[in-house]
DRENFI-150715 format. One record per residue: residue number from 1; x, y, z of N, C-alpha, C in turn. Coordinates in pm, 1 decimal, always signed. Example, Ala and Ser with C-alpha at 12.3 -4.5 7.8 and 13.67 -1.06 7.14 Angstrom:
2
num;n_east;n_north;n_up;ca_east;ca_north;ca_up;c_east;c_north;c_up
1;+1319.0;-569.0;+780.0;+1230.0;-450.0;+780.0;+1320.0;-330.0;+780.0
2;+1285.0;-225.0;+708.0;+1367.0;-106.0;+714.0;+1290.0;+3.0;+787.0
This chain:
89
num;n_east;n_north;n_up;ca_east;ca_north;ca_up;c_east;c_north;c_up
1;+83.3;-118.0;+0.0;+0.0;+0.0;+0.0;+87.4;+123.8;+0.0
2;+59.5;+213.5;-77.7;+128.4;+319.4;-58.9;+44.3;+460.6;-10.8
3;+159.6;+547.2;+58.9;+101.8;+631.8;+139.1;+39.2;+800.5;+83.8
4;-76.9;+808.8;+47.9;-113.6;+930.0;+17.4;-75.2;+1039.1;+25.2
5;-77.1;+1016.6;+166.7;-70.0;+1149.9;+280.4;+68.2;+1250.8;+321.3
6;+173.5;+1196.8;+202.7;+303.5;+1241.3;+227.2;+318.7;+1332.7;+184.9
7;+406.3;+1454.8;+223.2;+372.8;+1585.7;+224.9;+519.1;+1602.4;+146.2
8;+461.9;+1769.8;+74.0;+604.9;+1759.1;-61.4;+725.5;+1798.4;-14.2
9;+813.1;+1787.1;-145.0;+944.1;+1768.6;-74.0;+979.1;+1900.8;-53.3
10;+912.1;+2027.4;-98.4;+960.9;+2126.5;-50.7;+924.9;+2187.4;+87.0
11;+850.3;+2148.7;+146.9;+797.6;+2161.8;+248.1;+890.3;+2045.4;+397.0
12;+946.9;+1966.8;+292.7;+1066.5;+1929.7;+409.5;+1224.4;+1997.5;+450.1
13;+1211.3;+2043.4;+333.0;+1355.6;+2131.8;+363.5;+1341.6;+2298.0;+368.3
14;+1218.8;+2320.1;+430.2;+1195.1;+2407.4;+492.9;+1362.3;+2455.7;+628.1
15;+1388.5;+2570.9;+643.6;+1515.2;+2543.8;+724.1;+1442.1;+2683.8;+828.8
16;+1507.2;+2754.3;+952.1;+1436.4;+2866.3;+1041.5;+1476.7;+2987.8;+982.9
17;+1553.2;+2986.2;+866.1;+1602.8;+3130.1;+809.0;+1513.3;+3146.6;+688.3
18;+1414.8;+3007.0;+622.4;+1293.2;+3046.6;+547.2;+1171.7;+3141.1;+598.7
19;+1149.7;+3079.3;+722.8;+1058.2;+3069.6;+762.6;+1018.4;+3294.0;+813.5
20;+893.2;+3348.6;+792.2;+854.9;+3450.4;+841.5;+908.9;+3481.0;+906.6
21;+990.0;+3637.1;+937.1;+1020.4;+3663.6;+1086.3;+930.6;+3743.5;+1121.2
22;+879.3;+3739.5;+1275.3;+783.5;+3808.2;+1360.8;+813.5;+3984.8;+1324.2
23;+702.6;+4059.2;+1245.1;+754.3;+4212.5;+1221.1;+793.7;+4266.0;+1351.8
24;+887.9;+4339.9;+1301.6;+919.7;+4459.2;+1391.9;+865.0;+4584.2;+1441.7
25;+772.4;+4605.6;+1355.9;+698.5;+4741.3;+1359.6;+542.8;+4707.4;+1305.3
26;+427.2;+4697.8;+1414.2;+297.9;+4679.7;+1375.2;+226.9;+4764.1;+1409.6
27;+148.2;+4827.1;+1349.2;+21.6;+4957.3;+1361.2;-107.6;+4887.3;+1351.8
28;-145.2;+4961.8;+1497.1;-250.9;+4884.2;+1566.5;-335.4;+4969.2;+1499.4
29;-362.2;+5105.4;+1525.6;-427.5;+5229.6;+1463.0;-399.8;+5303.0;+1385.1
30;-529.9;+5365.3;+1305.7;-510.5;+5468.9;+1233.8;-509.6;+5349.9;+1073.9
31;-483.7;+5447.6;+946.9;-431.5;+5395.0;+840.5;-342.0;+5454.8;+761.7
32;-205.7;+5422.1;+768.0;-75.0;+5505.6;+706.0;-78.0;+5413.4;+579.2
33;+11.4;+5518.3;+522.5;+42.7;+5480.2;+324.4;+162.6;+5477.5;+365.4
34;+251.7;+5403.1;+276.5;+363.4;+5374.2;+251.7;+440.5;+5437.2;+288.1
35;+474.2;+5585.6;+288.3;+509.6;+5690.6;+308.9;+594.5;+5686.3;+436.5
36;+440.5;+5700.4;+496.6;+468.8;+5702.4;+677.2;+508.5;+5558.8;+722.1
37;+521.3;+5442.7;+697.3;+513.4;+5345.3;+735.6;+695.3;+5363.5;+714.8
38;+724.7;+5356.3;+599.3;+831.3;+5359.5;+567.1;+981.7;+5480.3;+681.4
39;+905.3;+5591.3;+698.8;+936.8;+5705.1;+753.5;+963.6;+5644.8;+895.2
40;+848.1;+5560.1;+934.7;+867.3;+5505.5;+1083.3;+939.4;+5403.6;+1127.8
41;+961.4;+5317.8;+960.6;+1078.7;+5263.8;+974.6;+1201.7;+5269.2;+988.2
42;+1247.5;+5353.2;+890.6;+1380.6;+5456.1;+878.3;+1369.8;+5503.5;+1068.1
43;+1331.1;+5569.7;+1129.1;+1313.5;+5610.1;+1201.7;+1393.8;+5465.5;+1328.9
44;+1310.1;+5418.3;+1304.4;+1341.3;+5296.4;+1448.8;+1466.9;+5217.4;+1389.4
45;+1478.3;+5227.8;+1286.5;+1614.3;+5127.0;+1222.3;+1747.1;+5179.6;+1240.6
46;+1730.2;+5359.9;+1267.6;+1810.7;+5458.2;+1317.2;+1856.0;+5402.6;+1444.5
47;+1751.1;+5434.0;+1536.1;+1767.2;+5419.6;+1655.9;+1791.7;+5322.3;+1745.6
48;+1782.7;+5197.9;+1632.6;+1839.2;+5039.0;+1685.8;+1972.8;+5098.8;+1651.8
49;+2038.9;+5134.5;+1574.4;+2136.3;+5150.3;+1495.2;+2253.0;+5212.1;+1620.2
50;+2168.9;+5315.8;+1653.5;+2259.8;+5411.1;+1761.5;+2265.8;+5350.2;+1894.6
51;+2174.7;+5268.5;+1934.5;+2158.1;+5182.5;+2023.9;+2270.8;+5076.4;+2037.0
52;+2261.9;+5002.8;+1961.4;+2392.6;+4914.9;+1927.5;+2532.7;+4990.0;+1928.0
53;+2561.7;+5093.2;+1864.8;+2663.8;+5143.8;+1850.8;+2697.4;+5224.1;+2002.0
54;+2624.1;+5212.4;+2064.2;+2626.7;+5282.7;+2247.9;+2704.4;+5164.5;+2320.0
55;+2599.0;+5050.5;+2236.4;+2662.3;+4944.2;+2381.4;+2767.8;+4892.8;+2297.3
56;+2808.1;+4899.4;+2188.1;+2961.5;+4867.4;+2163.6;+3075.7;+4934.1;+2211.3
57;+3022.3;+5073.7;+2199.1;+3160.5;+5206.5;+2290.0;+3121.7;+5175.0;+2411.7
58;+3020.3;+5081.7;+2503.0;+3029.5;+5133.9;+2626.6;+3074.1;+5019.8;+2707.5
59;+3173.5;+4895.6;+2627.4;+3209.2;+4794.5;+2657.9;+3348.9;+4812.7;+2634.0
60;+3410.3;+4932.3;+2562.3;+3546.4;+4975.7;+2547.2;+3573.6;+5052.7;+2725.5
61;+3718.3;+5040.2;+2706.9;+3777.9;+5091.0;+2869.1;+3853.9;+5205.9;+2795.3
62;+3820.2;+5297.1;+2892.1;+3865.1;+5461.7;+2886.8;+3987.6;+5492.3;+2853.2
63;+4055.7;+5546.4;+2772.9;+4195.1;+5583.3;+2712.4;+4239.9;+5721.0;+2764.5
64;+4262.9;+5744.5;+2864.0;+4288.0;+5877.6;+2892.9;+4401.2;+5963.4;+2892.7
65;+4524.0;+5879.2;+2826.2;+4601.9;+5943.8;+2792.4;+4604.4;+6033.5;+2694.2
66;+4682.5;+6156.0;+2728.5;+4641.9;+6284.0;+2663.5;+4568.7;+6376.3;+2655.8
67;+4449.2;+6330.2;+2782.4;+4344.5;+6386.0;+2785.8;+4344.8;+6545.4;+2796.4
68;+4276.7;+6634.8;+2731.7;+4327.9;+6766.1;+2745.3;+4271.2;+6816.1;+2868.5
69;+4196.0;+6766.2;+2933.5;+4143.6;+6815.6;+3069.6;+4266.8;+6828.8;+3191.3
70;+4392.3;+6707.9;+3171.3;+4470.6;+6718.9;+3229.7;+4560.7;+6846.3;+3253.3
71;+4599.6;+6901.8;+3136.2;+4629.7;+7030.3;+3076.2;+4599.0;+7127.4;+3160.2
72;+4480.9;+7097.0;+3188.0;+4412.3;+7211.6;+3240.6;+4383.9;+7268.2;+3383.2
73;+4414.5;+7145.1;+3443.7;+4423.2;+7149.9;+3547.7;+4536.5;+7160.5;+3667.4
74;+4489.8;+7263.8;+3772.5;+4609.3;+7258.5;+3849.9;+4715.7;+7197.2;+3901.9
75;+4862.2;+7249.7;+3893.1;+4896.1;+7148.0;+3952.6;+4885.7;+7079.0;+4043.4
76;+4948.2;+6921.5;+4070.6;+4923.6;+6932.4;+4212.3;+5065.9;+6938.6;+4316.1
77;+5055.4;+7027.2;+4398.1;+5199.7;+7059.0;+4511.4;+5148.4;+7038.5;+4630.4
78;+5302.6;+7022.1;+4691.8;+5332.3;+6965.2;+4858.5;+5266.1;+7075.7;+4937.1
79;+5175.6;+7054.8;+4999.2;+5141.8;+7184.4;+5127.2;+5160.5;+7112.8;+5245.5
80;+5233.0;+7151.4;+5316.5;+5303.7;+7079.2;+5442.8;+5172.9;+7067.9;+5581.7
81;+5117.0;+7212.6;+5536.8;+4967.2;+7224.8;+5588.5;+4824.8;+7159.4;+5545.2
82;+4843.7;+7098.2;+5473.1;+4707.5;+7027.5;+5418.6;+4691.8;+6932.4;+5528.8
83;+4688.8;+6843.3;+5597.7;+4688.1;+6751.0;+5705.7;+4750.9;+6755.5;+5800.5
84;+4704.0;+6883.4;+5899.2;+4779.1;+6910.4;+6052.4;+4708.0;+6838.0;+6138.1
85;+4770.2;+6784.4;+6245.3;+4733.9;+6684.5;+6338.1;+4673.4;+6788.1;+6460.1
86;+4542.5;+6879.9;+6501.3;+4561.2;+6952.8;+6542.1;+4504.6;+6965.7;+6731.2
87;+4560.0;+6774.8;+6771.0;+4553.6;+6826.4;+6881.5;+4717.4;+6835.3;+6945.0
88;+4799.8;+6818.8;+6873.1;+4910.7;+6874.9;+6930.2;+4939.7;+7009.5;+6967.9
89;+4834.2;+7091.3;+6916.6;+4835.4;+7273.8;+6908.6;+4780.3;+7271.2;+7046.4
């Protein structure tokens, strides 16, 4: 007997990178044209964009050599008076 019910062969090599991905951007309300849909895409594809690029610089460690703030700031000198012990007075 042979089996009817066997399902085609393209439907077996189906792989998870065929398959739909869940949208990113769904509008519950209202009715936008292409336009705006598009606009709101650009928009959030930005801001993943800058997002990512935050937490890549914010996994780098601080380089502060050269920093010009150093420059700028006072020196620092011996004051023999900065830490008097003052119950000997």
């Amino acid at each position: 007997m042979s089996d009817t019910t066997t399902a085609p062969a393209d439907a077996a090599e189906t792989t998870d990178a065929e398959k739909p991905a869940k949208p990113v951007l769904q509008i519950v309300n209202g009715n936008p044209d292409d336009t705006e849909t598009a606009a709101l895409t650009v928009i959030f594809a930005g801001l993943t964009a800058q997002a990512a690029a935050e937490a890549e610089n914010a996994e780098r460690t601080r380089n502060l050599w050269g920093n010009l703030e150093e420059r700028l700031r006072r020196p620092v000198t011996h004051n023999p008076t900065a830490f008097q012990n003052v119950s000997f007075y």
